[in-house]
Structures are given as C-alpha cells and as structure tokens.
VOZADO-757391 format. One line per 4 residues: number of its first residue (from 1); their letters; for each residue y negated, z negated, x negated of N, C-alpha, C. Coordinates in Angstrom, 1 decimal, decimal comma, always signed. Example, Ala and Ser with C-alpha at 12.3 -4.5 7.8 and 13.67 -1.06 7.14 Angstrom:
1> AS> +5,7:-7,8:-13,2:+4,5:-7,8:-12,3:+3,3:-7,8:-13,2; +2,2:-7,1:-12,8:+1,1:-7,1:-13,7:+0,0:-7,9:-12,9
//
This chain:
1> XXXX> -68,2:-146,9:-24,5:-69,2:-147,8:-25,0:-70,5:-147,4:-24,3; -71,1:-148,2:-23,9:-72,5:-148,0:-22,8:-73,5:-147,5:-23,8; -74,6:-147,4:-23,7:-75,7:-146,8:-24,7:-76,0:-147,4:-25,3; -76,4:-148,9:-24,8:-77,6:-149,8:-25,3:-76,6:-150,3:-26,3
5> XXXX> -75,2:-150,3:-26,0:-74,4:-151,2:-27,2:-74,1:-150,0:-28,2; -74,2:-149,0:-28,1:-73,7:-147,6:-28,9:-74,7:-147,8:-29,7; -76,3:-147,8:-28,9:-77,5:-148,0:-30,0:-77,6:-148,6:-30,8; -77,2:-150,1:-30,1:-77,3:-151,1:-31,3:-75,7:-150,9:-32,8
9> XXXX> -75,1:-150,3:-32,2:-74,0:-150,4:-32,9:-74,9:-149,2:-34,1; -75,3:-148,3:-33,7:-75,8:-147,3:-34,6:-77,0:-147,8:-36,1; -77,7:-148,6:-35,0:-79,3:-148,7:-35,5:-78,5:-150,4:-36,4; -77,4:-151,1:-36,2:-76,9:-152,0:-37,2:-76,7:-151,1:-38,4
13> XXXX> -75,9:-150,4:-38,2:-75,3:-149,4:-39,6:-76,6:-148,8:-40,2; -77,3:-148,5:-40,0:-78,8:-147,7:-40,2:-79,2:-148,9:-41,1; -79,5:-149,7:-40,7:-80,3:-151,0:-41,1:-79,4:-151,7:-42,5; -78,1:-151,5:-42,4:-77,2:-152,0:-43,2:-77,0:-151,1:-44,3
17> XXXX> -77,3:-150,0:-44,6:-77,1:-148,8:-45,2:-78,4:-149,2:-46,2; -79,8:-149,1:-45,3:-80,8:-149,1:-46,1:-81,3:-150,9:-46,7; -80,7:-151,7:-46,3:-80,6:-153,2:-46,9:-79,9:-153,4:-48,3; -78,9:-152,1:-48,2:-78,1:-152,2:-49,1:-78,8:-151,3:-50,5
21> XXXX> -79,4:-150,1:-50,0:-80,5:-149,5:-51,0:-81,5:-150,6:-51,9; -82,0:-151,4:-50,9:-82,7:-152,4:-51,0:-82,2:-153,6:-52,4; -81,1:-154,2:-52,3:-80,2:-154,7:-52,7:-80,0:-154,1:-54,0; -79,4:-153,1:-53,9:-78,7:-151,8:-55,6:-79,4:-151,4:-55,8
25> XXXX> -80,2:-151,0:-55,5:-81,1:-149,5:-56,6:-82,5:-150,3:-57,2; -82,8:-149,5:-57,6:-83,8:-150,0:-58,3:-84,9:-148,9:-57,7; -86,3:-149,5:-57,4:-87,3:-149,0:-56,9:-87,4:-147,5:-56,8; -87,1:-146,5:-58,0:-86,9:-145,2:-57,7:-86,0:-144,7:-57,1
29> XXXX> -84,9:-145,0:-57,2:-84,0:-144,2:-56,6:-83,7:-144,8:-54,9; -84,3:-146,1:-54,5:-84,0:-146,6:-53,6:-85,4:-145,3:-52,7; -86,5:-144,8:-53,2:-86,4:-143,8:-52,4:-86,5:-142,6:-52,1; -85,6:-142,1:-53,3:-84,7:-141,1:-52,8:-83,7:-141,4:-51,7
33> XXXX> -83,1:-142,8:-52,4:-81,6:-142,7:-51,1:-82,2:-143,3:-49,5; -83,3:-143,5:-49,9:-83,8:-144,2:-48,3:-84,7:-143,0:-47,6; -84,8:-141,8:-48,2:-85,4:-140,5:-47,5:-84,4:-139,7:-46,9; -83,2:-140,0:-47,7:-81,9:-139,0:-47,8:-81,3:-139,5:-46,2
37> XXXX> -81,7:-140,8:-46,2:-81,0:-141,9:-45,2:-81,3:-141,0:-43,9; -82,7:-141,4:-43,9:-83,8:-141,4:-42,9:-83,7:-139,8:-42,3; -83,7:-138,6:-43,5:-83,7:-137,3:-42,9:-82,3:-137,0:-42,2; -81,0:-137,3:-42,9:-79,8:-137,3:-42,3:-79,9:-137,6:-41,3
41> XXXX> -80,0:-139,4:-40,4:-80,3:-139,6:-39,3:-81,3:-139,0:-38,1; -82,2:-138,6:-38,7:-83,1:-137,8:-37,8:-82,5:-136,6:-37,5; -81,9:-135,6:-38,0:-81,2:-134,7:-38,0:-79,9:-134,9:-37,4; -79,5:-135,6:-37,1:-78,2:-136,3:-36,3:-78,8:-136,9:-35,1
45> XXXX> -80,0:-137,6:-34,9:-80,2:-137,7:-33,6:-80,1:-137,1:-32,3; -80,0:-135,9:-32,0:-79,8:-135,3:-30,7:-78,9:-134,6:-31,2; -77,6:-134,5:-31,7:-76,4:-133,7:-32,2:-75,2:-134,1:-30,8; -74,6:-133,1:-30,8:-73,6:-133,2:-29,7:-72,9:-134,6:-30,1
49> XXXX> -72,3:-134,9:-28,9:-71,1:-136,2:-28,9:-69,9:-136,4:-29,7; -69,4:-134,9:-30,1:-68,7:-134,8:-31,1:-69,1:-135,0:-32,7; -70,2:-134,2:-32,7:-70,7:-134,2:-34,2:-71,1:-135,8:-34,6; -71,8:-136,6:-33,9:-72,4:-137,2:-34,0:-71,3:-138,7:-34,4
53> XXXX> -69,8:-138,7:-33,4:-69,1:-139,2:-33,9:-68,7:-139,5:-35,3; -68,3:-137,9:-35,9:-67,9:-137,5:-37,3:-69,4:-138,1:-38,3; -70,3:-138,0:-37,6:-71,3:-138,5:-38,5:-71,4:-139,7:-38,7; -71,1:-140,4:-37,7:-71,2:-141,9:-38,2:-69,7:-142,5:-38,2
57> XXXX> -68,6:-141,9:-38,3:-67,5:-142,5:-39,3:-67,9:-142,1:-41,0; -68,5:-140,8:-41,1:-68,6:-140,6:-42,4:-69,3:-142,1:-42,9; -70,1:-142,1:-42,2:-71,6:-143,2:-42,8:-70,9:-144,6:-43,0; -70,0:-144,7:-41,9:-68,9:-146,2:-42,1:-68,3:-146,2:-43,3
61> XXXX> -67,8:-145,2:-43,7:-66,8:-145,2:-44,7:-67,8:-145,8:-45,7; -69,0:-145,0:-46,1:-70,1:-145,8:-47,0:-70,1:-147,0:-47,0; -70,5:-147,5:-46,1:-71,2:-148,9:-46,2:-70,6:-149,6:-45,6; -70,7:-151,1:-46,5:-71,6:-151,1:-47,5:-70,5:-151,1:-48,6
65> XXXX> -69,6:-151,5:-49,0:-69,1:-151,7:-50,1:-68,6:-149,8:-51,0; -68,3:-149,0:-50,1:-68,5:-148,1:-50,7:-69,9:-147,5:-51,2; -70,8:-147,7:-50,0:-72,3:-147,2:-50,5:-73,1:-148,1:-51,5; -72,5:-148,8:-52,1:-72,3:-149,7:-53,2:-72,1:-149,2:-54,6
69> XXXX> -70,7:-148,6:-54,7:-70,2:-147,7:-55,6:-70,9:-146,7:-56,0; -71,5:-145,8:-54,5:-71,8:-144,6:-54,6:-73,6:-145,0:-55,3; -74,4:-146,2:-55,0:-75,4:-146,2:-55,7:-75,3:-146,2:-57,4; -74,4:-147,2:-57,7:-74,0:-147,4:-58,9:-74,0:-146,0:-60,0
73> XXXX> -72,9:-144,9:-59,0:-72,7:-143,7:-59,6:-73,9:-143,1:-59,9; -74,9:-143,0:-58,6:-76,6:-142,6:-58,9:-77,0:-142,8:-59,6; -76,9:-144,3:-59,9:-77,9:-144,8:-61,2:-77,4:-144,1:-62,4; -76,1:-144,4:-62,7:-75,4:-143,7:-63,9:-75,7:-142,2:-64,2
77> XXXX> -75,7:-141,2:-63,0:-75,7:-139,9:-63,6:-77,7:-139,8:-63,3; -78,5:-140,4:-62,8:-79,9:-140,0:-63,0:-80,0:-140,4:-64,9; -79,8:-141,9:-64,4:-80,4:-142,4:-66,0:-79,6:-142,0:-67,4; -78,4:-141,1:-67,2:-78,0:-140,1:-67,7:-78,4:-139,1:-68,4
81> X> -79,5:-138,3:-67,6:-80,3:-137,3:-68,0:-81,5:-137,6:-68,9
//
C-alpha cells in the first residue's frame, strides 16, 4: 500500500470512529470517547510498522458497528453509577 492511500485508509477509520461517537453518545461521554480516540492515535503515530498494523486491526474490529455496541455498554455502566 503506497503512503498517501495507507493515510487515507487510516485518517477514513479515524474519521469514522469519531462520527460514530458523534452519532451514539450523548455529549458527555462523546468526550471522553473522542479524547480516548485522539490520545490512542497520537500515541500510535510514529509506532513501528508492526505495532501500528495490530493497532489498526484492533480499531477495525470496532467500527463501526461494534464501536456501536461498545458505546451502548458506556452509556450503561456510567449511568449505572
């Protein structure tokens, strides 16, 4: 995969993750999960070729229809307490 299409392939999922926050959560917790997003990604930005892979299959697997679920569960165990 060349850069420019790796990038965009990256910075789609990025965009798609936090659209989806956008979407499910409701104003509080949308930013927690959109800091949570944001620090993860920065912190994976200059990660070896390896890691970086394993990082964004993990993130696939989320979204969206599992990062879906997983907001749902948020909402449940905050408004829980």
């Amino acid at each position: 995969m060349s850069t420019s299409s790796h990038r965009r392939t990256v910075l789609s999922l990025y965009r798609a993750i936090l659209r989806t926050h956008k979407k499910k959560l409701p104003y509080h917790l949308r930013e927690i999960g959109d800091a949570y997003v944001k620090e993860e990604w920065r912190a994976h930005k200059k990660a070896k070729p390896e890691h970086v892979v394993q990082f964004l299959r993990q993130w696939t697997v989320r979204s969206p229809s599992h990062l879906q679920v997983q907001c749902l569960t948020l909402q449940r165990i905050i408004c829980s307490h």
